[in-house]
N, C-alpha and C positions, 0 to 999 in steps of 0.2 A: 504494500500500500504506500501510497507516495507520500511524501510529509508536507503537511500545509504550510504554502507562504504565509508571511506574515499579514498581510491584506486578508487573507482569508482566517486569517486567526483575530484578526480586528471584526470584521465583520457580524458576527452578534453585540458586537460593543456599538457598532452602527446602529443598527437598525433596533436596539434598546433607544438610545439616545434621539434617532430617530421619532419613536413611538414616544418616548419624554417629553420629547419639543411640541408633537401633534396634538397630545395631552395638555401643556402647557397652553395652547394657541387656543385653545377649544375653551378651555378656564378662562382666560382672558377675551376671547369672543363673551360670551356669557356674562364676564363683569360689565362690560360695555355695554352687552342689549340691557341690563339691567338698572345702569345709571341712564341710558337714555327713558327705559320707561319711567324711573326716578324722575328724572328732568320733565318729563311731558305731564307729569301728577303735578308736580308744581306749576308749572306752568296754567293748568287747569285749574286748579286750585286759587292763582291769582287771577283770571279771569274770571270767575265765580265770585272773590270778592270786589273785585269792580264793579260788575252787572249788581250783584248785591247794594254795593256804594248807591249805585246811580239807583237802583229804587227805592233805595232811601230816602237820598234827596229829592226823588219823584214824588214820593208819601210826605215830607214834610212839608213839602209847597201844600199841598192839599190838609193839612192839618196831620197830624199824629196828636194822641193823647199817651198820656205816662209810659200806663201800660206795654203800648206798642210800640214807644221809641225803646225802652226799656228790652226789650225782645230784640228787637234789632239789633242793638246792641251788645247782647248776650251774645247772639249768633255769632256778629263778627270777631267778636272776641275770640269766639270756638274757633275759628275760620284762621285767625291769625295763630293759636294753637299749633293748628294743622299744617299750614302754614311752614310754623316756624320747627315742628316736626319732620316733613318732609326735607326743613334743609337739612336736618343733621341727618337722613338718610341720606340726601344728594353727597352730604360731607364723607359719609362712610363708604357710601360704593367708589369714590374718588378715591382713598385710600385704599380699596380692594386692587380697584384699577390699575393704581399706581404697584402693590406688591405684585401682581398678577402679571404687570409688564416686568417689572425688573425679573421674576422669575422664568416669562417664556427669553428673556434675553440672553438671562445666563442660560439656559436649557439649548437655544440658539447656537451661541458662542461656541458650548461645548461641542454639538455636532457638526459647525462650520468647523473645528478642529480636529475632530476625527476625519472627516470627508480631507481635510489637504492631507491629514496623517496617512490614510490609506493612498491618495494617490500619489502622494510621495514616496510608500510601498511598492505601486503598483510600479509606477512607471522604474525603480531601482531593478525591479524582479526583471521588466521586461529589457532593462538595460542588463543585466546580467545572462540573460537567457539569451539576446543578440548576439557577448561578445565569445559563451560557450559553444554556439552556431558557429562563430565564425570562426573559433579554437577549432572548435572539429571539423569545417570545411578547409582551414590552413592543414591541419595534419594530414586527410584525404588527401588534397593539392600535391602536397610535400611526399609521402607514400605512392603516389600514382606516379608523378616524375622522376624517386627514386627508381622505382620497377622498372620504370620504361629507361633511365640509363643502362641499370643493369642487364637488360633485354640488349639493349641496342651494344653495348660490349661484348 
């Protein structure tokens, strides 16, 4: 059985590293779709107290009693709550974001490293394996032109 180059002795070190990085990228897809739906909840959320705002100010042209500006007011209150909820979620998936990229990068890094590692392998083997071809086409060359001296003597 013939003994494995070195490229092929790296090769589940690849395609590990590989499968690391595509894991990594897929985690980090994921924090992304998940701070933009973060972002669009806020985003909703302050539109919601605007349109809120402005019927307010629509109801109090028209009169409000206690009661109802009291209510109104409760609401918004909630509304900025939420509000102000949703940013410390926007805040935390930002920080996922952020671990999530530094780790597909090193994950990256590392198999941009293996991949020159092996073809810097590769291409040694096949420089090796050229210049033992042309060892043993020189020594053919060399043996066919001895014989044929010694023939021709």
């Amino acid at each position: 059985m013939a003994r494995k180059t070195r490229s092929e002795r790296f090769a589940p070190l690849q395609r590990l590293a590989d499968r690391k990085e595509e894991a990594a990228a897929r985690a980090l897809g994921h924090a992304r779709r998940k701070l933009a739906e973060a972002e669009q909840r806020l985003l909703e959320l302050r539109r919601f107290r605007e349109e809120y705002c402005r019927q307010l100010h629509n109801s109090g042209q028209q009169g409000l009693d206690g009661r109802q500006l009291q209510s109104f007011q409760q609401f918004l209150a909630q509304l900025d709550t939420a509000i102000g909820q949703q940013q410390s979620v926007i805040e935390q998936c930002r920080n996922d974001c952020a671990e999530r990229t530094r780790h597909w990068e090193g994950c990256h890094r590392e198999q941009r490293i293996l991949d020159k590692t092996i073809d810097r392998f590769r291409h040694q083997e096949q420089r090796e394996t050229r210049r033992r071809e042309q060892k043993l086409e020189d020594e053919q060359t060399t043996g066919r032109h001895a014989r044929n001296k010694h023939q021709r003597d």
